[in-house]
KOLLO-507452 format. One record per residue (C-alpha): residue number from 1; residue in one letter; z, x, y. Coordinates in steps of 0.5 Angstrom, whole numbers, plus 500, padded with zeros to 3 digits. Example, Ala and Ser with C-alpha at 12.3 -4.5 7.8 and 13.67 -1.06 7.14 Angstrom:
paba resi 1, resn a, up 516, east 525, north 491
paba resi 2, resn s, up 514, east 527, north 498
# end
This chain:
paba resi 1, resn x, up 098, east 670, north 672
paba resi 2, resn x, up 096, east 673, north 678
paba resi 3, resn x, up 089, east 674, north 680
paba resi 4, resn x, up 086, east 681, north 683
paba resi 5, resn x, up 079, east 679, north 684
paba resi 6, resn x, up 075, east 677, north 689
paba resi 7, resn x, up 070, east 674, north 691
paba resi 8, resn x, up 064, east 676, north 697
paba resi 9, resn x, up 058, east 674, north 700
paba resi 10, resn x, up 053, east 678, north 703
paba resi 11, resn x, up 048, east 676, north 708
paba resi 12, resn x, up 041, east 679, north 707
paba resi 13, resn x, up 035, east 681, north 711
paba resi 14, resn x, up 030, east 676, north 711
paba resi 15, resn x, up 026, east 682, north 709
paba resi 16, resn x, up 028, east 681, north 702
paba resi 17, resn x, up 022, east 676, north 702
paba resi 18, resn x, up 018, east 681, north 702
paba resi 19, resn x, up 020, east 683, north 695
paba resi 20, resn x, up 015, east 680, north 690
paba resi 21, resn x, up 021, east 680, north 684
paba resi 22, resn x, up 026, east 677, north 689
paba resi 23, resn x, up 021, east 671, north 692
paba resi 24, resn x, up 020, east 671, north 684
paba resi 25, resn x, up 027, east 670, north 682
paba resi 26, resn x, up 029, east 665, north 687
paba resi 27, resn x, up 023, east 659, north 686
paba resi 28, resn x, up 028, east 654, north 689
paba resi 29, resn x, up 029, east 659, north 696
paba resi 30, resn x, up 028, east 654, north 702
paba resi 31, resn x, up 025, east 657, north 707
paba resi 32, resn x, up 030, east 658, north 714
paba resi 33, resn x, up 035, east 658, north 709
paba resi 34, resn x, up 040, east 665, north 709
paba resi 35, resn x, up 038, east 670, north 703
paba resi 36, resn x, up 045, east 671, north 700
paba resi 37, resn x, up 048, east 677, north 695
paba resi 38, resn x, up 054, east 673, north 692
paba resi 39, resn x, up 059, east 678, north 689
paba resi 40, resn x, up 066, east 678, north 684
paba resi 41, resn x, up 071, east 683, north 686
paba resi 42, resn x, up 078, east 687, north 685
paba resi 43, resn x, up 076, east 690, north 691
paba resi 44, resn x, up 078, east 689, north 699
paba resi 45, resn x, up 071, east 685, north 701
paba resi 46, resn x, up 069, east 690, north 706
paba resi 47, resn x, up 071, east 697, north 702
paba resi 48, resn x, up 067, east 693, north 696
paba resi 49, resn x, up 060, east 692, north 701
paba resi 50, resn x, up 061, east 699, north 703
paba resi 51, resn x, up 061, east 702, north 696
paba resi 52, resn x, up 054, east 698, north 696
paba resi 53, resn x, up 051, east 701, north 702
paba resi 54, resn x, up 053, east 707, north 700
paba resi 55, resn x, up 049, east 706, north 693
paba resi 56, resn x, up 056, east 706, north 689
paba resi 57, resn x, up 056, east 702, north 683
paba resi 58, resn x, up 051, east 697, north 688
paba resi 59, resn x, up 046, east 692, north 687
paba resi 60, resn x, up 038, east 694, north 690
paba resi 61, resn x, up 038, east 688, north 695
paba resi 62, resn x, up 044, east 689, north 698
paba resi 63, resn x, up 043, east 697, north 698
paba resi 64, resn x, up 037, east 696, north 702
paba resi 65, resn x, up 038, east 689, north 706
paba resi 66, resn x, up 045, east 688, north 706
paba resi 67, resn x, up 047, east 686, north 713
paba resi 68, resn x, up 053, east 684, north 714
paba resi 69, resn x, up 059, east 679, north 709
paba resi 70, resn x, up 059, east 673, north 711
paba resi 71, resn x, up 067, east 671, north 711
paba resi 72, resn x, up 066, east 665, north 713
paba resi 73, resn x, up 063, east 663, north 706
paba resi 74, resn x, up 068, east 666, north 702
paba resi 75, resn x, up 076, east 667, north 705
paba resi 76, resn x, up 078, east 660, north 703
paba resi 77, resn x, up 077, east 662, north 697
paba resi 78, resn x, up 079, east 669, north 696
paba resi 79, resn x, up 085, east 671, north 692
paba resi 80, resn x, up 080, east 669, north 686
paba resi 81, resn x, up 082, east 667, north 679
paba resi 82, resn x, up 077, east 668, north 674
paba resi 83, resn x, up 075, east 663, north 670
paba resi 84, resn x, up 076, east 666, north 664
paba resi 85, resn x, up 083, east 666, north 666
paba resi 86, resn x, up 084, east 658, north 668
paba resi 87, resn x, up 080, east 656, north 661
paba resi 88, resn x, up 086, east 661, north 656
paba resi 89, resn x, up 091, east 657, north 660
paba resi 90, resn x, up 088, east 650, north 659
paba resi 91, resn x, up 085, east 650, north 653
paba resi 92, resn x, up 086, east 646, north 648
paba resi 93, resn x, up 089, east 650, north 643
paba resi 94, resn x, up 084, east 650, north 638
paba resi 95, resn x, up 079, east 654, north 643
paba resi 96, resn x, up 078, east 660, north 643
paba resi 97, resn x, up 074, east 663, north 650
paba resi 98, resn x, up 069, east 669, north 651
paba resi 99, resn x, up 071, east 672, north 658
paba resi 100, resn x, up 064, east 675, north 659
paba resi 101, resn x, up 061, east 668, north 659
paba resi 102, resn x, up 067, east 664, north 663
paba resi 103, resn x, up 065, east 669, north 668
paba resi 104, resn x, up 057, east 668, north 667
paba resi 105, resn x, up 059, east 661, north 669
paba resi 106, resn x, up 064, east 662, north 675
paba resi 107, resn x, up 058, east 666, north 679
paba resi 108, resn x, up 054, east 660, north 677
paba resi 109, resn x, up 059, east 654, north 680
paba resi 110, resn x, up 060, east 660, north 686
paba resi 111, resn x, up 052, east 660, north 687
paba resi 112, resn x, up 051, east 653, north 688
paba resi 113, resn x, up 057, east 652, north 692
paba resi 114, resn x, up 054, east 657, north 697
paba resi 115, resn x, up 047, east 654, north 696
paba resi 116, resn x, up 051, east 647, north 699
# end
């Protein structure tokens, strides 16, 4: 099986900090530590960041504060298989699989590896 998807992360301004909700929903930031949009995609990267900037299907913070994709946190990893993809080929066979919550966990296991 062949994957389309792609993942992408997007550095913010540190003027995101200035945003109650966003400070709140990240309790655990580091201060110094970079700000990060992480993103899944069938896009190109770079057409996909564009969409954002542009307000296209977009998320708020990259809208306004993205500032540039962070290739270096993402190339090794692009050609991407969805998680939901890996789990139906490995299951045992009595399994079923939900793809909304395999891919709920892929972005997950993404954050954490960038938060490393």
């Amino acid at each position: 099986m062949r994957s389309k998807h792609k993942v992408y992360v997007v550095e913010l301004s540190k003027e995101v900090l200035d945003v109650k909700k966003f400070v709140n929903s990240n309790p655990a930031y580091v201060t110094g530590m970079p700000c990060v949009y992480v993103g899944m995609t069938g896009l190109d990267p770079d057409i996909r960041f564009d969409n954002h900037k542009a307000g296209i299907l977009s998320n708020k913070y990259v809208t306004r504060f993205g500032i540039r994709l962070m290739t270096e946190l993402f190339e090794h990893l692009n050609p991407m298989r969805l998680m939901s993809e890996m789990l139906v080929q490995n299951r045992p066979h009595d399994f079923q699989v939900m793809r909304a919550l395999a891919n709920f966990f892929t972005s997950c296991v993404l954050v954490m590896k960038v938060a490393i």
